[in-house]
N, C-alpha and C positions, 0 to 999 in steps of 0.2 A: 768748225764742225760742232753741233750740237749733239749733247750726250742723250742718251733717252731719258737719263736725270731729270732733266727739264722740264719733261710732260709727267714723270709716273714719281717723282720724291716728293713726298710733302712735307712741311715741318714748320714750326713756329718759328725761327730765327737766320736771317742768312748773314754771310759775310764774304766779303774780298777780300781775296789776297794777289801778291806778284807773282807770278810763273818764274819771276828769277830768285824767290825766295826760294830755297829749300825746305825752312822751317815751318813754312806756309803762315807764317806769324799775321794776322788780320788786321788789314789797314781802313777797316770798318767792321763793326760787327750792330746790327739791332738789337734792338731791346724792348721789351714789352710784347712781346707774341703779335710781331710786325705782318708776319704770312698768314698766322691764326688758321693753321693746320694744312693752307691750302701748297698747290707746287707753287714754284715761281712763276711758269708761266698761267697759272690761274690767277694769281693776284696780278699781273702785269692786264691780261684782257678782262677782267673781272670792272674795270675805268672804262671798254668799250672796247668797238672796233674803230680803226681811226685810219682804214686802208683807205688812200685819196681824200682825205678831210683834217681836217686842221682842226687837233685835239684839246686847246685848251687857249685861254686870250688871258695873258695878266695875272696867272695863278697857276696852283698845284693842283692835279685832280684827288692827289694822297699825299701823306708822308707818314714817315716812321722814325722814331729818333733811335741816333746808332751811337755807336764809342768809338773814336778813332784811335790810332796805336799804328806802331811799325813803323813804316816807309811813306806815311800816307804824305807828307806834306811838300816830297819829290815826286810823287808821283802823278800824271799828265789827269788832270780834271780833279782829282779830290783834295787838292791842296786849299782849296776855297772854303774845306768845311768847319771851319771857325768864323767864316764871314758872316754878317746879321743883316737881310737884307727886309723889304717890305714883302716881298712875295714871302720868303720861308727866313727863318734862322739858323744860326749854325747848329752843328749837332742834330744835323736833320739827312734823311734824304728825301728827295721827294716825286713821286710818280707822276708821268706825262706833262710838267712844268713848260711854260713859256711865258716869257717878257722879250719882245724883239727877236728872239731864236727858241729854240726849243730845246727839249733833251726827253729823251725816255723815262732815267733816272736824274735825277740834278742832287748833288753834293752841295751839302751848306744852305749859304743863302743867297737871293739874288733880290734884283733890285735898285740898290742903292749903288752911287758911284764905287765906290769900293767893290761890290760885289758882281758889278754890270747885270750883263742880261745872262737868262736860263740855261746857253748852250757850253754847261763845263758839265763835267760825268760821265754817262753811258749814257750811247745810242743818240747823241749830238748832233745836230742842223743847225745851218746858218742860212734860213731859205728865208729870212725877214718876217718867222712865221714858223705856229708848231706845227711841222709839216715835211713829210719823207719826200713830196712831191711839187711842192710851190716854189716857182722858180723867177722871184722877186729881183730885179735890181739885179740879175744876170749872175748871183748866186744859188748854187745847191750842194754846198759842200757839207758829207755827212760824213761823220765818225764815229767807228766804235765805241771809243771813250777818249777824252781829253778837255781841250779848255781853249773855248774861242776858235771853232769849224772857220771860219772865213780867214783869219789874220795869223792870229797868235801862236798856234801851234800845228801842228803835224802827228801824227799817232808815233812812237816809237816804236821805234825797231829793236828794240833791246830786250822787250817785257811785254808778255797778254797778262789780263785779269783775269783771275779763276773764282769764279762760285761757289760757296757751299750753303750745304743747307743744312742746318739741323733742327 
């Protein structure tokens, strides 16, 4: 469920936390007036409309650099954001990314063997392609948030990501 949050908060800075934290303690937070006043969902469609099209080849359409802290480096997709890769670096997130998969948001960096390809973070496809809809090579596994839609992982059952904006 989306909050009306979504559409009507505006604010310079967001952050993730765990739904199993109580402390709500941020396992990313930006920095540098990353939203620059706008809601989340303005800065996310502010890159384009991308319903049935393939958002991005070999790059980030955005980033933002953020601070990691908490839980971040057990938790399914952000553990990557110390990785350096040729698409983005670490200490980065970054909007509508792809190299071989996609991701809405991508954590870290991608790229290089170490880092692989774009689909770890929020809003993750493994459709061979940045793409909610391109069904490649008999793949279209998409995920809320994690690391590696085709093989590697599965969304947990334990914990959602929650949003905030300030």
């Amino acid at each position: 469920m989306i909050s009306p949050a979504f559409w009507l908060t505006s604010g310079r800075e967001l952050k993730i936390t765990r739904s199993d934290d109580p402390t709500h303690t941020p396992l990313l937070q930006t920095m540098g007036n990353c939203l620059a006043g706008k809601t989340f969902r303005s800065k996310i469609t502010s890159y384009g409309d991308f319903r049935g099209k393939v958002w991005a080849s070999d790059r980030c359409r955005g980033s933002c650099v953020v601070k990691f802290g908490g839980q971040y480096q057990s938790t399914q997709g952000l553990y990557t954001g110390q990785c350096n890769g040729d698409i983005q670096n670490a200490n980065r997130i970054g909007f509508w990314c792809d190299r071989y998969d996609g991701s809405v948001i991508m954590i870290g960096g991608a790229g290089r063997h170490s880092c692989s390809g774009t689909d770890h973070g929020i809003g993750i496809t493994e459709t061979n392609d940045a793409s909610f809809i391109d069904k490649r090579d008999g793949y279209e596994t998409e995920y809320d948030f994690g690391y590696d839609a085709g093989t590697k992982s599965t969304p947990s059952d334990y914990y959602s990501l929650n949003l905030w904006i300030r």
